[in-house]
C-alpha positions in Angstrom: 106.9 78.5 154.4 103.6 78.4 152.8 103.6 82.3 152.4 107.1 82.3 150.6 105.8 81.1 147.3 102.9 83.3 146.9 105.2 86.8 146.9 106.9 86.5 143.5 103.6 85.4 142.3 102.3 88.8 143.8 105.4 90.7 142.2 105.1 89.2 139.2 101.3 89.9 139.2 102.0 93.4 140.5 104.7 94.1 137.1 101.8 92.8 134.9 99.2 95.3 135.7 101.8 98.5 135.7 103.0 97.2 132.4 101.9 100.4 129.8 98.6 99.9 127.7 100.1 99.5 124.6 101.9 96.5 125.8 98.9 94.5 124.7 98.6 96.0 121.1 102.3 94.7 120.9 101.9 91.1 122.7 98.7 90.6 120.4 100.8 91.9 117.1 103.9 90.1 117.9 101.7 86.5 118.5 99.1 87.2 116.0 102.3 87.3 113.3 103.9 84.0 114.5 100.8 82.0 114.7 99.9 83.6 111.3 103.1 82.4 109.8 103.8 79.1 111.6 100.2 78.5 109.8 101.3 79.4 106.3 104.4 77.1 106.3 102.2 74.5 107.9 99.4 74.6 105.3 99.7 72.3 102.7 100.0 74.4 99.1 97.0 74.7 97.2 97.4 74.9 93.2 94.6 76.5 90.9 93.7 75.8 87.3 91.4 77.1 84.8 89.9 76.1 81.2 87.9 78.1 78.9 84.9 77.3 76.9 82.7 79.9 74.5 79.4 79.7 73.4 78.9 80.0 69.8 76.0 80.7 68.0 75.2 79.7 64.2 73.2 81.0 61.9 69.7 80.7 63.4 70.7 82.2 66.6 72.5 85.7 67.7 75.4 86.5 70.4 72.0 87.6 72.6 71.5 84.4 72.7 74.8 82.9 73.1 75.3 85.1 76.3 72.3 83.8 77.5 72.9 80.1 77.4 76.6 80.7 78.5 75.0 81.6 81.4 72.8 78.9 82.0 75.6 76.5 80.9 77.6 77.9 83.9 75.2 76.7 86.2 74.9 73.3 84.4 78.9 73.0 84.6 79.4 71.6 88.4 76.0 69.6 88.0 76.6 65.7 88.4 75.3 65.0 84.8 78.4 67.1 83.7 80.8 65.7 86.7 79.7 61.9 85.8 80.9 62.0 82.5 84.1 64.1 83.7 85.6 61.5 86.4 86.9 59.4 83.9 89.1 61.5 81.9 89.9 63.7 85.3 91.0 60.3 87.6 88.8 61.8 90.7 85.3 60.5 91.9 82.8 62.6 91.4 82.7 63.9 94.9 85.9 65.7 94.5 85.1 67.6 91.7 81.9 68.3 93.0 84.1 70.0 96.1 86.6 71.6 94.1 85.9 72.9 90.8 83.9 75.6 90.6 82.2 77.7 86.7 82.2 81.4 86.8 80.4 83.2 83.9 80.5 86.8 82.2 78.1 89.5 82.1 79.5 90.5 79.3 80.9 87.6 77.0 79.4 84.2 76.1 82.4 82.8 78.2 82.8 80.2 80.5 85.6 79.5 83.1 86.0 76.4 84.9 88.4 76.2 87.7 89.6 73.2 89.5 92.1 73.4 92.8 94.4 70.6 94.2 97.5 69.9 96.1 99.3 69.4 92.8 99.6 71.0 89.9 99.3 67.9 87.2 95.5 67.1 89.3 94.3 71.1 88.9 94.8 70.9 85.5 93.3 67.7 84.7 90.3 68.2 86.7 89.8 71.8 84.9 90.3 69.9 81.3 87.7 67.1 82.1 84.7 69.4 83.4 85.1 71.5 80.4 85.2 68.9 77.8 82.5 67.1 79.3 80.2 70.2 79.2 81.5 70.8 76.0 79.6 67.7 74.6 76.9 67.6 76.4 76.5 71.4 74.7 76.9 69.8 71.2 74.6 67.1 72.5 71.6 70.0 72.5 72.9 71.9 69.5 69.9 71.0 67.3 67.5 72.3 69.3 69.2 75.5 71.0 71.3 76.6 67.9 74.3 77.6 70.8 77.4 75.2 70.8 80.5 75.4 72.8 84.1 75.6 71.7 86.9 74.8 74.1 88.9 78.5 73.9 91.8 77.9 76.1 93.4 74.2 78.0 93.9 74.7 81.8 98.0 74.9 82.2 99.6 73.6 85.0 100.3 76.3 87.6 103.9 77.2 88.4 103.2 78.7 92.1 100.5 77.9 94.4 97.4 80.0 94.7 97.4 79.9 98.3 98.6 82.5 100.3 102.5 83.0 101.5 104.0 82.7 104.9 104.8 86.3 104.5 100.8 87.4 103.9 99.2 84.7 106.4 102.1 86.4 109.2 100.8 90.0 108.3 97.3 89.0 108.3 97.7 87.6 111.7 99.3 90.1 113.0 97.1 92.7 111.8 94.4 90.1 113.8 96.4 90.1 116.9 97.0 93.8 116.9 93.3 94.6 116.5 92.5 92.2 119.6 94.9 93.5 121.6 93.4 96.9 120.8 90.1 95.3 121.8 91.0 94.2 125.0 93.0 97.8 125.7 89.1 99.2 125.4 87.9 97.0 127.6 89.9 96.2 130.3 89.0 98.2 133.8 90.6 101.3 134.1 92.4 102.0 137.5 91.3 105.1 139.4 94.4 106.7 141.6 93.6 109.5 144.5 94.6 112.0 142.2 92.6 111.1 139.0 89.8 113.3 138.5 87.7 110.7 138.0 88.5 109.1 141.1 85.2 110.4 143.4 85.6 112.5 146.7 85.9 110.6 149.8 82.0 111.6 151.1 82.2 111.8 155.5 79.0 109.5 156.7 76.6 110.4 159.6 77.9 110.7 162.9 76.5 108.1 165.5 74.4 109.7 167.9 75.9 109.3 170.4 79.0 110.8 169.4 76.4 114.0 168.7 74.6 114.1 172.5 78.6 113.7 173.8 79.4 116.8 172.0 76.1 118.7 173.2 
């Protein structure tokens, strides 16, 4: 009785390793895709905002200059001088906007964006509005002595769709992630050598006892 249970385990072990290689491309595709988009209707939605400021110089400066301080602005932006004064209007502590608004700066333009992301929309844009007003007066707060002063160029708006990625993308990105392990494990699984593969080596006849040779003599 106790050898009953162990032949469809056998069998069923037996089907598993004649199954064709590219069985495990498709079993990793196939589960790569559905844990990619059970995790993309899972995932809470994440909303993006962004606000605009520009450096402006007057008359004692030049855009040169402007560029320059846009830059270093930037970097000022997510500092917790500029976040201090921003909680207020934004309705965050300053640890959250610390973790999600981030300034990104031009190579090209005196231009600063500020972008903020939340689980609503309302929160994104508020957050976005309070960095950048706050950095706008601390700008005008230096004016005097670096000539540069920031204008507010464009209000965040609040996002329509979330910036986070769709069930559809998250299931084809798994997928593609699934497929590519399964490929992985196709290269590296141990290869089965039959009688008639050619890699399979010769069957080498070992010394005779001696016996067997002073019989024969």
């Amino acid at each position: 009785m106790t050898e009953q249970p162990s032949r469809p385990r056998r069998l069923s072990l037996a089907r598993v390793r004649h199954l064709p290689p590219w069985s495990l491309v498709a079993a990793g595709t196939v589960a790569g895709g559905l844990l990619g988009g059970a995790y993309g209707v899972l995932a809470p939605p994440v909303y993006s905002a962004t606000s605009y400021v520009v450096a402006v110089p007057d008359q004692k400066s030049d855009p040169a200059a402007a560029l320059g301080f846009a830059q270093a602005y930037g970097r000022v932006a997510t500092q917790v001088a500029v976040l201090g004064d921003a909680q207020r209007q934004a309705g965050v502590p300053v640890r959250t906007l610390r973790r999600d608004v981030r300034a990104e700066t031009s190579p090209d333009a005196p231009m600063i964006a500020v972008t903020a992301i939340a689980g609503r929309p309302g929160p994104a844009a508020a957050m976005a509005d309070a960095v950048s007003a706050a950095l706008t007066r601390h700008a005008t707060d230096t004016t005097g002595s670096t000539h540069i002063s920031l204008v507010r160029f464009a209000r965040a708006v609040r996002p329509t769709d979330p910036s986070s990625a769709s069930p559809a993308v998250t299931g084809l990105v798994g997928a593609s992630a699934g497929g590519l392990l399964g490929a992985l494990a196709l290269l590296v699984r141990p290869r089965r050598n039959t009688p008639g593969d050619p890699t399979h080596p010769p069957a080498v006849p070992g010394p005779a006892p001696a016996a067997d040779v002073h019989g024969r003599l």
